[in-house]
N, C-alpha and C positions, 0 to 999 in steps of 0.2 A: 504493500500500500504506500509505503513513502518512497519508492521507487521515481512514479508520477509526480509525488509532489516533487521531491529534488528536481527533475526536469522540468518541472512548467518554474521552479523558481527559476534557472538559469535561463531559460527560456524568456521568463518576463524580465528579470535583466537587463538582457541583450534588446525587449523591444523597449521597455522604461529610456533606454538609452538613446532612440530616436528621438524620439519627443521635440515637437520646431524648436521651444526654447535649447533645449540640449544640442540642438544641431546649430542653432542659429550662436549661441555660445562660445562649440570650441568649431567650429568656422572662422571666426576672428581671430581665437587667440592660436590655432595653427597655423593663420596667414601672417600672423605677428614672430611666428618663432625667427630667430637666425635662419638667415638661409643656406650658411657655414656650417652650419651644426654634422657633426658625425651624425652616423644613423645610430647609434645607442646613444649621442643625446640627446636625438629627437626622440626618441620613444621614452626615455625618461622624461620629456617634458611633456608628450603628447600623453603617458601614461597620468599626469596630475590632476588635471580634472577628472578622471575617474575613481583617483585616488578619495579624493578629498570627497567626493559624492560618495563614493563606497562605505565611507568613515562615517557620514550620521548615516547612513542605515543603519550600523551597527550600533550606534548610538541609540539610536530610535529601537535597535533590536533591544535593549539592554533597560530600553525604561518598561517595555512591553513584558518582557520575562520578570521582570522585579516586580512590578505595578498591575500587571492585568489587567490593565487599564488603556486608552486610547487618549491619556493625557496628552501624551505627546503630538498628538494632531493636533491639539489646541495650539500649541507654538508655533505648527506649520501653518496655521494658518495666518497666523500676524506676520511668517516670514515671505509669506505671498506676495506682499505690499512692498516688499526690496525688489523683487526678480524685475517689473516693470523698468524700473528707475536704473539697473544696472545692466538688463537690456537696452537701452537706449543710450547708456551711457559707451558700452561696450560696440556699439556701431558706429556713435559721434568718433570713438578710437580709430575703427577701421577709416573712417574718413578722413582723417587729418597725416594718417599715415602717405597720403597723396598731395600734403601740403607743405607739408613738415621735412624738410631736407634729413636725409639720415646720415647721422655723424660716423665717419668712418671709422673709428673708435667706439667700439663696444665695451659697457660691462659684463665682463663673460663670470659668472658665480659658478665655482663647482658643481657637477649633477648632482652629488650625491649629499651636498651639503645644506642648498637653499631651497626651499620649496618657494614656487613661483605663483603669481597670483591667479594661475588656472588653479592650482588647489583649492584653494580658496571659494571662488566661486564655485568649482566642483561641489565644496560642502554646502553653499547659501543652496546651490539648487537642490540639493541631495535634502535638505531639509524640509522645500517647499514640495508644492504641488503632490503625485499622486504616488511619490514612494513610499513615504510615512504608510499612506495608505496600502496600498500593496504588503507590506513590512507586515503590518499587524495583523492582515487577512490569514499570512501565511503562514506567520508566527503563533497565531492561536489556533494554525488549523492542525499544526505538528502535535503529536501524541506525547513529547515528553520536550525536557531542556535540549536535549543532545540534538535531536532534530529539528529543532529551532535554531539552533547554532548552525547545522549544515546548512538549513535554507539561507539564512544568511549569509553563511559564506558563498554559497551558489550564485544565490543572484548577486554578491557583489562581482563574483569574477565573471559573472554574464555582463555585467557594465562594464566594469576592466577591459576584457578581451573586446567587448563591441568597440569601444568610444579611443581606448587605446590603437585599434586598428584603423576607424574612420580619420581620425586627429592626424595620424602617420600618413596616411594616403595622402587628403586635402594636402596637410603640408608637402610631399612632395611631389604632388601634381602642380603646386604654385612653383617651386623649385625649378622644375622643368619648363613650366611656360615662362618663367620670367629669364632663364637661360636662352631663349629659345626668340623669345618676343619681350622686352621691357613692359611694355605699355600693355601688357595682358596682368600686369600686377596691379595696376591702377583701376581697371573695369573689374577684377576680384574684388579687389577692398571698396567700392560700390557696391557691389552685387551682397557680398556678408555683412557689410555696414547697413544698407537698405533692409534686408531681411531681419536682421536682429531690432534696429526701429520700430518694425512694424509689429515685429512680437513683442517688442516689450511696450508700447502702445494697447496693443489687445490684451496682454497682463495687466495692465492700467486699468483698463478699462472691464474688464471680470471682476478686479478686486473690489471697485468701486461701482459696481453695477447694484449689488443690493440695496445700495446705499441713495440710487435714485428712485426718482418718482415711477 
């Protein structure tokens, strides 16, 4: 019986990790990495928003096995009212990236020492919208601790393995077309500037929707 469950967690995962905001997210901040970067420090940096989103599920797994409770949704939902405002801010970025001369001089921080500000967001979104939710479906549907721990761990390496793969691509599909063509990096950072706008406008505008007439 928990055979299924384990799969559909890893399973919801990998589709959790779609999600427009989730795409429209590290879209930016893959177009934003080094284009220098090794390929193991791309994948450490493309791997950090999944990191950081992976971490409050487990977070969220740990109030749910303590609490038995759905406390924790209560947070996600005041954390709703950020994802707007850092989508949008997160696209005004991609857009200035086509304004803004890039200094030949980078600060380059060891992989293994800084965590960068996709973790971060990783966890803001990892806390909002419907993983919370997801979390506790799954968590209260496991028969004991132990199975509640795997689905947790499942579905986070279904995010891991999805958003760590998508993030490594994107970034090196802009790699290549900016090698290839300049000016295909400048209609990028429009196109994921544009899109992450528009979801985090429609995050705006969900949060504040009950709140109208």
């Amino acid at each position: 019986m928990l055979v299924p469950l384990f799969v559909d967690s890893f399973l919801l995962g990998i589709q959790h990790s779609f999600e427009p905001d989730h795409v429209a997210a590290v879209s930016v901040l893959a177009t934003g990495d080094n284009q220098q970067q090794r390929m193991r420090q791309l994948m450490w940096r493309s791997s950090q928003w999944a990191l950081g989103h992976s971490l409050t599920l487990v977070i969220f797994g740990v109030f749910i096995l303590i609490l038995k409770s759905a406390l924790s949704l209560h947070i996600a939902g005041y954390v709703e009212f950020l994802i707007g405002p850092v989508m949008i801010w997160l696209g005004i970025t991609a857009y200035r990236r086509n304004f803004v001369a890039r200094q030949h001089t980078h600060v380059h921080v060891p992989t293994g020492s800084v965590l960068s500000r996709s973790f971060w967001i990783g966890m803001l979104h990892g806390l909002a919208g419907t993983g919370g939710a997801c979390t506790l479906a799954f968590t209260l549907a496991a028969s004991d601790a132990y199975a509640a721990v795997g689905i947790l761990i499942l579905q986070s390496i279904g995010i891991i393995v999805a958003m760590t793969g998508y993030s490594c691509l994107f970034a090196l599909s802009v790699r290549r077309f900016s090698g290839k063509w300049k000016p295909s990096v400048k209609g990028i950072n429009y196109a994921v500037g544009t899109f992450s706008i528009v979801i985090g406008v429609f995050c705006l505008y969900e949060s504040f929707k009950e709140f109208l007439p």
